[in-house]
N, C-alpha and C positions, 0 to 999 in steps of 0.2 A: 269292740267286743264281738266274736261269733258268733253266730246265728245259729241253730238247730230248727230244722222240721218235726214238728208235732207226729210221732207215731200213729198210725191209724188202726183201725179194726183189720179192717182189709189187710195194709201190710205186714201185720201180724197171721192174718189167716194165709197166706201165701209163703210166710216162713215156717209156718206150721206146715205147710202140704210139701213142700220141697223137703224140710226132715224129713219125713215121713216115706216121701218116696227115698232120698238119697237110704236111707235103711231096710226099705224094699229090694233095691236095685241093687247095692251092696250086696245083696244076702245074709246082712243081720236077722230081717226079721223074713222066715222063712213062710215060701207054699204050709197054710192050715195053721200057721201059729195066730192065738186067738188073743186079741190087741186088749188091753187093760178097761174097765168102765171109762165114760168119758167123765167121769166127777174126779177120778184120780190122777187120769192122763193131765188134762186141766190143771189140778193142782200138783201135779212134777215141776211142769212146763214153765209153770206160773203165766199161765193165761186162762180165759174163762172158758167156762163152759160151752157155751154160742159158738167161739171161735172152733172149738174143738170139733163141736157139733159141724158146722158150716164144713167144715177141711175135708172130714170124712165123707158127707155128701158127693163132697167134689171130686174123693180120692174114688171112690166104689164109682161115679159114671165114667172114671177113665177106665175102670175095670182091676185096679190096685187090692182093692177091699171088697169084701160084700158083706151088708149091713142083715143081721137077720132080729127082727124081732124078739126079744126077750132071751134070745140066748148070745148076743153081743154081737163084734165086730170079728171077721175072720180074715185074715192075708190070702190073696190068691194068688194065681202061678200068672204073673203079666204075659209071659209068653205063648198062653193058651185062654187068656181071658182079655187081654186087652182088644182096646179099642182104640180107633185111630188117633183121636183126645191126646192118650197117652205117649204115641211118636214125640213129639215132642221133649215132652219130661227126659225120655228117653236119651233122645237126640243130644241132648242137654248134659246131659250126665258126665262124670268124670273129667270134670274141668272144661267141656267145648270140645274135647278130644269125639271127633266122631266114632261112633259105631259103625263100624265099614262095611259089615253082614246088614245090618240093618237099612243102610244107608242105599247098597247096591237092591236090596229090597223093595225099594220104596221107587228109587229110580227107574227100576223094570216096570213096577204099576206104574206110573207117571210115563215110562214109555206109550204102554198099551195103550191108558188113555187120554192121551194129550195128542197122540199122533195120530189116532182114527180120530177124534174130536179135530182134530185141523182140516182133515180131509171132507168129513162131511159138513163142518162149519163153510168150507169153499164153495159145497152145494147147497147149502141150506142156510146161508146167513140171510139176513133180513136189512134192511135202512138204518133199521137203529141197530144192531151189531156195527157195523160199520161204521156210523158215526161215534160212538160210544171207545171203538178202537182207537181210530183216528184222532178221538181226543186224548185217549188217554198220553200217546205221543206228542201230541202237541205241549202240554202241560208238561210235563219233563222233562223234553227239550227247551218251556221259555223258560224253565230257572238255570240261574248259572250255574250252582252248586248246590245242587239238591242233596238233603240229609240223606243217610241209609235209609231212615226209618221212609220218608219220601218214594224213595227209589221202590224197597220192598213189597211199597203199597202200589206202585204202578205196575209192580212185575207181576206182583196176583192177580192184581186186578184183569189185568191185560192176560191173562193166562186164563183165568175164569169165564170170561169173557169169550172168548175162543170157546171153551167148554159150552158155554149156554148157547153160542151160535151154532152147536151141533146140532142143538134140534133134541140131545137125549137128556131128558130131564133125570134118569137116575144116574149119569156122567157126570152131572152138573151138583148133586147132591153128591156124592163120592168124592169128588174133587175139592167141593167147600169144604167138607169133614177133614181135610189133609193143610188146611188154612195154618194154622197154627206153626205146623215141623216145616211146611213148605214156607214160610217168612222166615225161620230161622236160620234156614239152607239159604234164602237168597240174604238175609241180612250175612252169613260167613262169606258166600261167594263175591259179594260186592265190597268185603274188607280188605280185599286184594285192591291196590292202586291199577286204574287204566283200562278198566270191562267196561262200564258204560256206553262209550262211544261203541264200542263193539257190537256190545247188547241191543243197540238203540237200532244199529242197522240190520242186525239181524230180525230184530221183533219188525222193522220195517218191511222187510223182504216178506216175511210170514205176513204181514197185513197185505201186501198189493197182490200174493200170491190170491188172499179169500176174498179181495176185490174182484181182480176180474174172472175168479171161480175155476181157480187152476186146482183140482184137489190132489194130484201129486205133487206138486211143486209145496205147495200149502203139507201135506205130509213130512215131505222132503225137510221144509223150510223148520218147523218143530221140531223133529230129530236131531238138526243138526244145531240147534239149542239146546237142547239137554243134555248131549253129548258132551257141548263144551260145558256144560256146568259139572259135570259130573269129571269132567278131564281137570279143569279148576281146582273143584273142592278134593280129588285126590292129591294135587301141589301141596293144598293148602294144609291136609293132615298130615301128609309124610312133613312138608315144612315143620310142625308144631309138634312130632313126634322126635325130629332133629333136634329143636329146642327143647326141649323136655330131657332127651339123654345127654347135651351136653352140657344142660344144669345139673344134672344128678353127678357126671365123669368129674366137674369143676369145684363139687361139694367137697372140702376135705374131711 
């Protein structure tokens, strides 16, 4: 007999917010269009009110909605109200298919600062930066076959880490706020077979670079990391943009 998982609140509030935006981002529901009470949204939906309540909370601090007191719920223009939160969602959209304007976006900011954050991490890292680095490669090199989700979590970490060895504490808050779109890019970028090994010796290179306090070569050594991910993840959408027209040509 098969088994079913019990629905949650939670899972329910997460498919509430995904509609929600997938009709934002759509352009269903436009810049100023003023969203329904939440006692009727709730019962369209057939969910409750809390969830509905919770969703929108969460939609307004991406910057989707803005909640005004007694005169309702109003759609904003993502484009001029968002906030980093919502990369993500964004990133997301239209089946995994990236946003390529958006995407080169984000990778220029991730330029600027990841690559002065390597540079001054070289002169201003500390013992525990260092060990903290060091481990993190160790740990992902002892597993044989580390999950995506594994890998992602090493590649931020290891990336944020760097950030906090620079010494700039508003670098290091910028940078977290981008946690989210940035796991998302590295969970696409590591669905390609064979980066790993690559990756490993590059993040390698970048660590012995802010060991022995090279801050060009530590500059150097970032750049030419994101570069290749950004060369990657361009394969990887024209790839899935190939797939896509040649399911549509093979539709009869």
């Amino acid at each position: 007999m098969k088994s079913f998982q019990e629905l949650k609140a939670e899972s329910l509030k997460a498919l509430f917010i995904k509609e929600m935006e997938d009709k934002i981002l759509s352009g269903e529901l436009k810049p100023g269009d003023r969203l329904p009470p939440e006692r009727n949204m709730s019962s369209q939906m057939g969910i409750s009110r809390s969830i509905v309540n919770a969703g929108m909370v969460e939609l307004a601090a991406k910057g989707f909605v803005a909640i005004k007191p007694r005169k309702g719920t109003v759609v904003l223009d993502f484009r001029t109200e968002g906030t980093p939160q919502m990369l993500s969602s964004i990133m997301n959209y239209n089946h995994g298919k990236l946003d390529m304007e958006l995407f080169y976006s984000l990778m220029e900011t991730r330029m600027l600062l990841e690559v002065e954050s390597a540079r001054l991490a070289a002169v201003n890292r500390k013992p525990e930066d260092l060990k903290a680095l060091k481990n993190f490669i160790a740990t992902i090199k002892s597993k044989e076959k580390p999950s995506i989700t594994e890998i992602a979590d090493f590649n931020f970490l290891f990336h944020y880490r760097v950030v906090m060895a620079s010494g700039n504490i508003i670098f290091s808050m910028i940078f977290k706020s981008f946690e989210p779109v940035c796991k998302s890019l590295i969970t696409k970028f590591f669905s390609r077979d064979g980066l790993l090994q690559q990756s490993l010796k590059q993040h390698e290179a970048l660590y012995d670079s802010i060991l022995h306090k090279d801050s060009s070569l530590a500059a150097d050594s970032m750049k030419s990391i994101l570069l290749t991910g950004i060369s990657e993840l361009e394969l990887l959408n024209k790839d899935k943009e190939a797939h896509n027209n040649h399911f549509f040509l093979d539709k009869p």
